[in-house]
C-alpha positions in Angstrom: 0.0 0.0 0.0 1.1 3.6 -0.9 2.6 5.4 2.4 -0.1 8.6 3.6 2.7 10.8 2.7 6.8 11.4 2.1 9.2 12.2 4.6 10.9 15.3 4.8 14.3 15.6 4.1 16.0 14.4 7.1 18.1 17.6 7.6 15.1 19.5 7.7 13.5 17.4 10.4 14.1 19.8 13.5 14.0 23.0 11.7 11.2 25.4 13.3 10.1 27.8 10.6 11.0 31.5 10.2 8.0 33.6 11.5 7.3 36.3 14.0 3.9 36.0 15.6 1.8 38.4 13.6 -1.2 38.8 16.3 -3.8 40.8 16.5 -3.1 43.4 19.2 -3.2 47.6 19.8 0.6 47.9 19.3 3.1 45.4 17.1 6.1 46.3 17.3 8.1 42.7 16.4 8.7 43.0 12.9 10.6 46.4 12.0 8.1 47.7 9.5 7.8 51.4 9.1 4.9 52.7 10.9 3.7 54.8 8.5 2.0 54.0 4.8 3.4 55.0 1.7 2.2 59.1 1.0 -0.7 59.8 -0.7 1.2 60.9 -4.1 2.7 57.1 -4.4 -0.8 55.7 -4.2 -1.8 58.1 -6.4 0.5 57.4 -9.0 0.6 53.7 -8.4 -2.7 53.7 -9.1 -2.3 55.1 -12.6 0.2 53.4 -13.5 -1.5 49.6 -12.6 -4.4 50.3 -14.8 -2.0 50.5 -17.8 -0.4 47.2 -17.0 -1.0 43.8 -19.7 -1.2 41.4 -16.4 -2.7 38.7 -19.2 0.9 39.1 -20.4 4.3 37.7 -18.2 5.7 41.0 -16.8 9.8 42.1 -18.1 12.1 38.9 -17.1 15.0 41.4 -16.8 12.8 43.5 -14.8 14.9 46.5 -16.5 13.3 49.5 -16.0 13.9 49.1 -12.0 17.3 48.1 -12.4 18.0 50.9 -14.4 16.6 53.4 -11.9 17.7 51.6 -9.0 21.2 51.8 -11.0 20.7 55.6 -11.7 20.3 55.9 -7.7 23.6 54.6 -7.0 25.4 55.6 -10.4 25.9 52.1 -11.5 24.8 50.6 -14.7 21.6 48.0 -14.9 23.9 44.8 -15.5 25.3 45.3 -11.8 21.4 45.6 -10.2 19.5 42.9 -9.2 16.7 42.8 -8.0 13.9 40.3 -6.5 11.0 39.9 -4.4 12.2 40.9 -1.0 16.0 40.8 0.0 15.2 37.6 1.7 14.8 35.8 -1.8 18.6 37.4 -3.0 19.9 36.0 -0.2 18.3 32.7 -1.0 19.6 33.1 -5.0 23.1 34.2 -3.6 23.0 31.1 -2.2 21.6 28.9 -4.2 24.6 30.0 -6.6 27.2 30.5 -4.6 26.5 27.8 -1.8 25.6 24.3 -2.0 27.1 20.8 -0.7 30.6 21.6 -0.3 30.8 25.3 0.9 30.9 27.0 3.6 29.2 30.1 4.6 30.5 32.3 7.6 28.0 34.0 9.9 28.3 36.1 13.0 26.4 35.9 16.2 24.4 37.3 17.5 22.5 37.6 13.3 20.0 37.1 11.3 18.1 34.2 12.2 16.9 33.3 8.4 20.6 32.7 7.4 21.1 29.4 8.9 17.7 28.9 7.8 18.8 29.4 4.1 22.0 27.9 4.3 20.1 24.5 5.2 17.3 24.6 2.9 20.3 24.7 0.2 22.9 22.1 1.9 25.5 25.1 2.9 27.9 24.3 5.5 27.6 27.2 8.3 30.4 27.9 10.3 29.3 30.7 13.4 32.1 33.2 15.1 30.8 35.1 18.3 31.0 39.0 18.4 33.0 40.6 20.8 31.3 41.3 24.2 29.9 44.7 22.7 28.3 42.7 20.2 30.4 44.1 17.6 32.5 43.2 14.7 36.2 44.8 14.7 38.9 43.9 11.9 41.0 41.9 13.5 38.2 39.9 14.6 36.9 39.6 11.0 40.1 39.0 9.4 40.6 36.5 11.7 37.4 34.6 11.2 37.9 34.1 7.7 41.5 32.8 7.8 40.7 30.3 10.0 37.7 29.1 8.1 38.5 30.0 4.8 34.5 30.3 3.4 32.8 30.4 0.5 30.7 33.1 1.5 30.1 35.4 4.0 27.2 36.9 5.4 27.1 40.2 7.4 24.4 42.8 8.0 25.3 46.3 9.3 23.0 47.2 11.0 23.3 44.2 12.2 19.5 42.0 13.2 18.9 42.0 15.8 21.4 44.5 17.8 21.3 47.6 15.6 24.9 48.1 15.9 26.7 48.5 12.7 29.7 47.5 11.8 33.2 49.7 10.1 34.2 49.7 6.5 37.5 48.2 8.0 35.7 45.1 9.2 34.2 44.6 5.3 37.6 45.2 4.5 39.0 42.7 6.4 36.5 40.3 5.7 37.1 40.7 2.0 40.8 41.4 1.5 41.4 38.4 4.1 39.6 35.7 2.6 38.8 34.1 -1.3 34.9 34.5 0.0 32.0 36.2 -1.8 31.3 39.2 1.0 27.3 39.6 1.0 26.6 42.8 3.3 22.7 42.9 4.4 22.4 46.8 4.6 18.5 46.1 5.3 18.4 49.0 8.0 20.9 51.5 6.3 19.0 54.3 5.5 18.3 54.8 9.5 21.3 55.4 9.9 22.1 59.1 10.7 25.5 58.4 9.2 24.6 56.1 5.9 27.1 57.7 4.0 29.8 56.4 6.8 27.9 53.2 7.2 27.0 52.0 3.6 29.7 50.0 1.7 28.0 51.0 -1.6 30.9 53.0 -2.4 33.3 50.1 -1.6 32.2 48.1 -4.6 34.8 49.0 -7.0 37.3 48.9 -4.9 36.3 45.2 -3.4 36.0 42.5 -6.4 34.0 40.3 -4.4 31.6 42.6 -2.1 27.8 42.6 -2.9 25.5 44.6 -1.1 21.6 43.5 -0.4 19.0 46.0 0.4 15.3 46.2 0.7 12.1 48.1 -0.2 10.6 46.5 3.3 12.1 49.0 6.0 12.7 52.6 4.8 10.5 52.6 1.4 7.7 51.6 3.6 6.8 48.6 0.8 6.9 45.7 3.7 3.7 44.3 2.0 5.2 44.8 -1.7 8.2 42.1 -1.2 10.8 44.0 -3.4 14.6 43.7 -2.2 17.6 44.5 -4.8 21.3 43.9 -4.7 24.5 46.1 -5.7 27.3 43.9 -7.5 29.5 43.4 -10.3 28.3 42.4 -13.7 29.3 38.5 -13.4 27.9 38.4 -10.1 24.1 39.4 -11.5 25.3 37.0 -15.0 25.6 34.2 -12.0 21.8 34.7 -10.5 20.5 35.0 -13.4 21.4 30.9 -13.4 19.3 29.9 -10.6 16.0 32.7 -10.3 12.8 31.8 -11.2 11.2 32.7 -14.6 9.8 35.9 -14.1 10.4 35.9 -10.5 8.8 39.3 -10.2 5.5 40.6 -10.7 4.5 43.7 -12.4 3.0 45.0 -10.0 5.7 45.0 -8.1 7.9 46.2 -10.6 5.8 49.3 -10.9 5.7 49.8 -7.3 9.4 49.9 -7.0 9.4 52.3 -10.2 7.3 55.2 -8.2 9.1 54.9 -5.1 12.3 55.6 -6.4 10.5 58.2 -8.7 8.8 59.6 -5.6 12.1 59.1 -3.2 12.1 62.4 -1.2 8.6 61.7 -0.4 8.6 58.2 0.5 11.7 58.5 2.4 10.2 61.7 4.5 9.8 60.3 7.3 12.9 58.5 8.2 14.5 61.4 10.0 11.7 61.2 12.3 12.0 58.0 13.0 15.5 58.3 14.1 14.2 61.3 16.6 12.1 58.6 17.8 14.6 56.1 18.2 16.5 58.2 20.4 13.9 59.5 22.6 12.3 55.8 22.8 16.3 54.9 24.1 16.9 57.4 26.0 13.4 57.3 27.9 13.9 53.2 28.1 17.8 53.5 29.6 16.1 55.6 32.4 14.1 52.6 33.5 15.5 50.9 36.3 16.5 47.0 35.5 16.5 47.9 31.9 20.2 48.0 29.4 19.6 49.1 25.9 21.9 48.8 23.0 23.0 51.1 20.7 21.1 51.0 17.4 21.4 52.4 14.1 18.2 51.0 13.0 14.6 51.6 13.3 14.5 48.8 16.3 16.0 48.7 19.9 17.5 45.3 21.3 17.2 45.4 25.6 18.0 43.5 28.1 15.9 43.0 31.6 16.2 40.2 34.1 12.9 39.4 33.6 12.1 36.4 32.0 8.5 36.7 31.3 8.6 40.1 29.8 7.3 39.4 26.9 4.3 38.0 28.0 3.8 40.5 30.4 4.0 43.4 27.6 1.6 40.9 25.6 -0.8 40.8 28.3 -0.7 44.7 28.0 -1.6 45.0 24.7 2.0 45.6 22.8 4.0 42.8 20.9 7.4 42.7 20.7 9.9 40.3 19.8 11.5 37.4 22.2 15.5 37.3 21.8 15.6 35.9 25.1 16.2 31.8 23.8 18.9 33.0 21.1 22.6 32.7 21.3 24.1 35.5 23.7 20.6 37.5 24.2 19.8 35.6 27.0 16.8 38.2 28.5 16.7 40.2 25.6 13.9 41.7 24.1 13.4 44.0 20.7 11.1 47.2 19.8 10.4 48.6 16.3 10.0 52.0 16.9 6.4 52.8 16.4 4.9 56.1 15.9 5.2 58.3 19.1 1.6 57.1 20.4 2.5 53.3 19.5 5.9 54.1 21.1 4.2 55.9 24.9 2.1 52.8 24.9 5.0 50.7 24.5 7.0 52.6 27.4 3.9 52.6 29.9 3.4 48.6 29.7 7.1 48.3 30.2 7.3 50.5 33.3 4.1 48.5 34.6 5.7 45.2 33.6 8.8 45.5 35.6 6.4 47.0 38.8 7.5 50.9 38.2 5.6 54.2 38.6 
């Protein structure tokens, strides 16, 4: 008799999958999404733009229009744009290309949880190398990493997920000039950064043969729900994913969404300076709670520390979702905020003062 079903892979039998609770509550703040909708005027456009679409025809394969204007961004030519739906599926094509049985990919931890993830699904050795006690990444460090591991790839995101702390152009440096590895920097949270032009390796490409960097749509551009990420690289790096992406791997409606952002930048981006305001008054106003350590953060998110370990269920109790840390390697008791908007944000700061028994 035929079996009720297959087996999974048996390397795939303990994974748990990738996924922040999304639950209905007043205030979610797990997931880093920009609080606020796209403006008006990208709707507006959108709008007229979608109308005009042949959706009973396959959208552009090359998706060339938003690599050439994603390339006009960054003064680069379309052949070294990529782009695909969220960053998230670039890192899976990076790997899928790059990785394999037989490679190794270097992480760093505390990361990104979905890069193990991705290195399983597509048989990638990981190798993991602890930050230093400030949960950064300095060049020695880095340079240090790769010569004892020699990878195939490595993967690095400044900000880094889930601290917010970025990390130096040396330590990219280091990683790259030290090593034979493709250097993939996640730059998913860049454009919080009050400093990007310090922070962003962008202008290390020609200068580093084998650095890519991966960026989103998700955070900044405020297109979470449009699932659009892109990546900056040489031209034989793009030739390479070309190899392994889906036919037509993105819609166009997406394509078109991507098109007005960039065309409607200034206002799309608008709000990002405020955010960082509220990033630093949300810090500062959390650091002056008693029992409470928060890390520095270049992001649109704060990592925190308490010695309570049922914080997060307290805070749930009250209404506002966050996101647990407190189970993953070297964030024992940690918890992370998005920063909301400054009502999401005082509703955030009133359960935690009530959670930990404050005024």
């Amino acid at each position: 008799m035929p079996a009720d079903r297959i087996a999974v892979r048996s390397d795939l039998g303990d994974v748990v999958p990738y996924g922040a609770p999304q639950l209905d509550v007043p205030v979610r703040l797990n997931t880093n999404e920009t609080p606020y909708p796209p403006p008006p005027a990208f709707f507006e456009q959108l709008t007229k733009r979608l109308v005009d679409l042949d959706l009973h025809r396959y959208p552009d394969r090359r998706a060339w229009a938003l690599r050439t204007a994603l390339g006009d961004r960054f003064g680069l030519p379309p052949e070294r744009v990529w782009a695909a739906k969220g960053s998230n599926e670039i890192l899976l094509q990076v790997l899928q290309a790059y990785g394999g049985p037989g490679r190794r990919l270097l992480l760093f931890r505390p990361g990104y949880s979905m890069y193990p993830l991705l290195a399983r699904a597509t048989l990638t050795t990981t190798v993991e190398v602890d930050l230093d006690s400030q949960l950064r990444l300095d060049p020695i460090t880095a340079r240090g990493a790769v010569e004892v591991y020699d990878p195939d790839l490595v993967f690095v995101a400044s900000p880094n997920n889930p601290t917010g702390i970025p990390f130096t152009l040396d330590a990219v440096r280091a990683l790259h000039d030290g090593s034979r590895a493709l250097v993939l920097l996640d730059e998913a949270y860049v454009e919080f950064a009050s400093c990007a032009g310090d922070v962003s390796a962008v202008g290390l490409l020609d200068e580093l043969p084998r650095l890519v960097v991966c960026r989103t749509f998700s955070k900044a551009w405020r297109l979470a729900g449009a699932r659009l990420g892109y990546l900056l690289a040489h031209k034989w790096v793009i030739d390479d994913l070309r190899k392994v992406r889906l036919p037509y791997h993105i819609d166009a409606m997406v394509q078109v969404a991507g098109l007005v952002a960039l065309e409607l930048a200034d206002e799309v981006t608008a709000h990002i300076a405020e955010l960082a305001r509220e990033r630093e008054r949300l810090r500062d106003a959390m650091s002056a709670v008693d029992g409470v350590a928060v890390y520095e953060s270049a992001a649109n998110f704060l990592l925190f520390r308490t010695g309570v370990e049922d914080l997060f269920d307290r805070l749930l109790a009250r209404g506002v979702l966050v996101r647990d840390f407190s189970r993953a390697p070297r964030l024992a008791g940690c918890l992370r905020v998005t920063v909301g908007t400054p009502d999401e944000n005082d509703a955030f700061l009133a359960a935690l003062k009530e959670a930990l028994g404050g005024p």
